[in-house]
N, C-alpha and C positions, 0 to 999 in steps of 0.2 A: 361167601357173601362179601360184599367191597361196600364203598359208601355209595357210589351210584347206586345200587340197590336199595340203598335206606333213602336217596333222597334227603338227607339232611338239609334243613336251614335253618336260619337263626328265626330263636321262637318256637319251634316245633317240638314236641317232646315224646317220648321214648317209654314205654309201660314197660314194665318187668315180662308181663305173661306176652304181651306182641313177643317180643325179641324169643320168646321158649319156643313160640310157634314157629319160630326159623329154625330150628333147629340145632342153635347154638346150648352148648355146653353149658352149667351154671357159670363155671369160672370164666367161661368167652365172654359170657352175658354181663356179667359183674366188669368183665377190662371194658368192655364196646361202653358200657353206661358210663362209666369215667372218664376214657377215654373222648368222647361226645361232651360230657359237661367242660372239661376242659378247652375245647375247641368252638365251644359256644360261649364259654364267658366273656363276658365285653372287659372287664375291669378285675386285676388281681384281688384277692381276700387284703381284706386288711383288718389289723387287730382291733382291739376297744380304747387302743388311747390312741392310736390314728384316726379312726373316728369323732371322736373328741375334740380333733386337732393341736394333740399334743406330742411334743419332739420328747421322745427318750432320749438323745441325747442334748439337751439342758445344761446346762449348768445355773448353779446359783451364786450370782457374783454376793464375797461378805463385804464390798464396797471397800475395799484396796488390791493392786493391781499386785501386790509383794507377794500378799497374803495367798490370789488366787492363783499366782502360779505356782506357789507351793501345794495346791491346793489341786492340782490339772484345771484350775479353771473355776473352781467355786467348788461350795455344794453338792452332793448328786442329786436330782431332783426325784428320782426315786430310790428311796434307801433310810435307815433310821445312823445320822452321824449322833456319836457320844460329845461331850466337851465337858470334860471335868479338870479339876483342879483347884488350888487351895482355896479358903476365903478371902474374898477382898480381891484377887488375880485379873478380875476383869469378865469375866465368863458372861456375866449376865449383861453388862455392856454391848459384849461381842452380837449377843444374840438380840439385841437391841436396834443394834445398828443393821443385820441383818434382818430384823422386819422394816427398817426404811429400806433397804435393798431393792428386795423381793417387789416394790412397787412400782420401779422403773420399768420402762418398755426392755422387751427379750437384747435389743441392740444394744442396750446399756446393763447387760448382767440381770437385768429383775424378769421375772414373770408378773409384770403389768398386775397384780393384784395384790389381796393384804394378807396380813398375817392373825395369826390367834394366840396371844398368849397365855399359858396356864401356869398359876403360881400356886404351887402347893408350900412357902413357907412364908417370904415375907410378901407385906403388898406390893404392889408393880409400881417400880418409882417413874411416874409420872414426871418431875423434875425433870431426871436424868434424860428422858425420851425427848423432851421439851431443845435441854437442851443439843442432843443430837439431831437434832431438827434444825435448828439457827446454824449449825452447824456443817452441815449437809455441803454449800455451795464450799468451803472452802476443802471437805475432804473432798468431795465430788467435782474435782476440777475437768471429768473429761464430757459429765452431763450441762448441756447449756441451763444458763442460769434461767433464760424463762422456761425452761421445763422443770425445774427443782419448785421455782416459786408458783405454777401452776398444780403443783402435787399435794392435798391436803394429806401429809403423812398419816398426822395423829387420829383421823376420822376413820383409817383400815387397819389399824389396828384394835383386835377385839383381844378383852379382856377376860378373863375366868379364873375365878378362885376355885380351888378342892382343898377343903379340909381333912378328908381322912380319903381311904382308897375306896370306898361305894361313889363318893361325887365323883373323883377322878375318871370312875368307870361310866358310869352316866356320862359324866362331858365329853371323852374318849368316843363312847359309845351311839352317843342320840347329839349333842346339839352339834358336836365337832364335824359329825359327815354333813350336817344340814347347813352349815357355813361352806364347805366342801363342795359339796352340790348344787349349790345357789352361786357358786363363783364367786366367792365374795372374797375366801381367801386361798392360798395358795404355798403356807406356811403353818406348819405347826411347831410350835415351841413349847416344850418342859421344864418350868426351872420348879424346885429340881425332883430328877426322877428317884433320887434316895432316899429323900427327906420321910416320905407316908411310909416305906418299904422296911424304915430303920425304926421307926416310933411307933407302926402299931400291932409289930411283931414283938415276941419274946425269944429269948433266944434255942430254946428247945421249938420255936414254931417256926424250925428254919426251913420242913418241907414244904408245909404251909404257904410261906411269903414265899420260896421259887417255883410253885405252884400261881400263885396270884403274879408272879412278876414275868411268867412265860405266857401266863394269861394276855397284862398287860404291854409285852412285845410284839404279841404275833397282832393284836389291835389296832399297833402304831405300822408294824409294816403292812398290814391290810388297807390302810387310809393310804399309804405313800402308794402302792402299787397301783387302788382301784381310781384314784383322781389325781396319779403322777402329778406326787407333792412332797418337798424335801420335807422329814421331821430332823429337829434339834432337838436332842435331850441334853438337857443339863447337869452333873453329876459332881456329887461329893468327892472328896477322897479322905483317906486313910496314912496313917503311917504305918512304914514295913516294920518290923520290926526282927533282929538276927536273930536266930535258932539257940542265941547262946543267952544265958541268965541276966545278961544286963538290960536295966529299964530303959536306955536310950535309945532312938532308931538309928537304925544303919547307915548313919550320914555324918556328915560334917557340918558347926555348926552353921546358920545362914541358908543352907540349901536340904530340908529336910530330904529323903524318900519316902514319896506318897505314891500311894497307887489307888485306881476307881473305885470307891465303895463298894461295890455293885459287882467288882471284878473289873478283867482286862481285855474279855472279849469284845473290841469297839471298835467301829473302823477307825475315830479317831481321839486323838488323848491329848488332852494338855497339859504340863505342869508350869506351876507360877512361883514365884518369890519375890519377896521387897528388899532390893538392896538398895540404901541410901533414896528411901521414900519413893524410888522408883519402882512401878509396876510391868513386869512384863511377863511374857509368857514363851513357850518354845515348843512346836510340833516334834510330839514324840513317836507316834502310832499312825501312819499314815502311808498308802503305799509310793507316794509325791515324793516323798523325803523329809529334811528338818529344814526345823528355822526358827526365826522368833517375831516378837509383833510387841506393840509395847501400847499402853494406855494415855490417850492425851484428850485433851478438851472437846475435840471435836469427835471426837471416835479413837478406836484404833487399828493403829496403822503398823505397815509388817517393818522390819529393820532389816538393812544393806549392813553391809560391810563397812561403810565406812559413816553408816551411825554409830 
């Protein structure tokens, strides 16, 4: 049997029991029926975040150009990045300045929409966002300034407190996809992801909490995958401390070693210190390479070589 025999055209379709009555084989019958769908389709398959119209390959610019080349480019839009390091380093800053980002057009680094922030310790310094906003046109020299002053930052950015880990899971769970869903935002932020995981466990209820914290991972990367949306956790750290009897950590003094509360499995890690009231920070864990970014008024921004 050939195709002139079947007469094929577009539109026409093909029953299982016709094709038996020809005589063909199960297994001939199963290739002709594929074979045919194949040569009738108008238009390749495409996935559910091509449908959506959304680019896997994204980046999320963190609104310096030092930063995201250390960076391949920003963010990954789909994926859960880590950002830990000491207090006071800047972290929450970063991720700050990263929900005014995410709001610029795809041409200028953002995904055109807003972000959500969840603060599981302190309250969300409103200030500080205030003033990374005034701010804006002078880190943002490559966006025109009538698009900076047409952008009402602080209106897309949404807020959410959890106090213990049931809210978290709830907000994770129910309002977080429905901001998701609704496109409203396009960013999800954790500060910090340690904080519930360290205070309402005990320490013999260690299987417990990596139970509830494998919970609450495969939750964050379910949100990134199903509505291709970078998450940012924000994370504690710790000091190392050497195998041998003395109470100090394994460092020199000025520059402790710290590592992620949480552990070191991240795609990425920061460490911070204040030398001479200066705040900076240095890419340690990232497949880019290193570098460093330091804290100033307007934001912050990555460091050259010949800062």
């Amino acid at each position: 049997m050939d195709w002139d025999q079947l007469e094929l055209t577009r539109g026409s379709s093909l029953r299982y029991g016709e094709l038996r009555l020809s005589g063909l084989s199960r297994s001939d019958t199963q290739l002709l029926l594929t074979a045919s769908a194949v040569a009738c389709r108008r238009h390749p398959p495409l996935t559910a975040l091509l449908s959506r119209g959304f680019d896997s390959n994204l980046k999320l610019s963190v609104g310096c150009p030092i930063l995201d080349e250390l960076l391949r480019g920003g963010l990954p839009v789909e994926g859960v990045t880590e950002l830990s390091g000491e207090s006071g380093a800047g972290k929450t800053q970063l991720a700050l300045q990263i929900c005014l980002s995410v709001q610029y057009p795809t041409q200028y680094g953002g995904l055109n929409a807003g972000a959500v922030f969840i603060c599981t310790e302190d309250s969300f310094p409103v200030r500080r966002l205030q003033q990374l906003i005034q701010g804006q046109s002078c880190l943002r020299s490559d966006v025109p300034p009538s698009l900076i002053s047409s952008l009402n930052f602080s209106d897309r950015v949404y807020i959410e407190h959890a106090a213990d880990l049931a809210s978290l899971q709830v907000c994770v769970s129910r309002r977080v996809p429905l901001m998701l869903a609704r496109g409203l935002v396009r960013l999800v932020v954790v500060d910090s992801v340690a904080a519930l995981f360290r205070s309402d466990f005990l320490d013999s209820d260690w299987l417990e909490r990596n139970k509830q914290l494998l919970t609450f991972s495969s939750a964050l990367h379910h949100l990134s995958r199903e509505y291709s949306t970078p998450v940012l956790c924000i994370n504690q750290v710790t000091d190392v401390f050497s195998s041998s009897d003395s109470l100090c950590p394994q460092s020199n003094i000025g520059t402790p070693t710290v590592a992620p509360a949480l552990g070191e499995r991240c795609p990425v890690a920061t460490r911070a210190a204040s030398p001479a009231g200066c705040r900076w920070c240095s890419l340690l864990i990232w497949p880019g390479g290193a570098g460093g970014a330091a804290v100033w008024r307007e934001g912050v921004r990555g460091l050259t070589e010949t800062s």
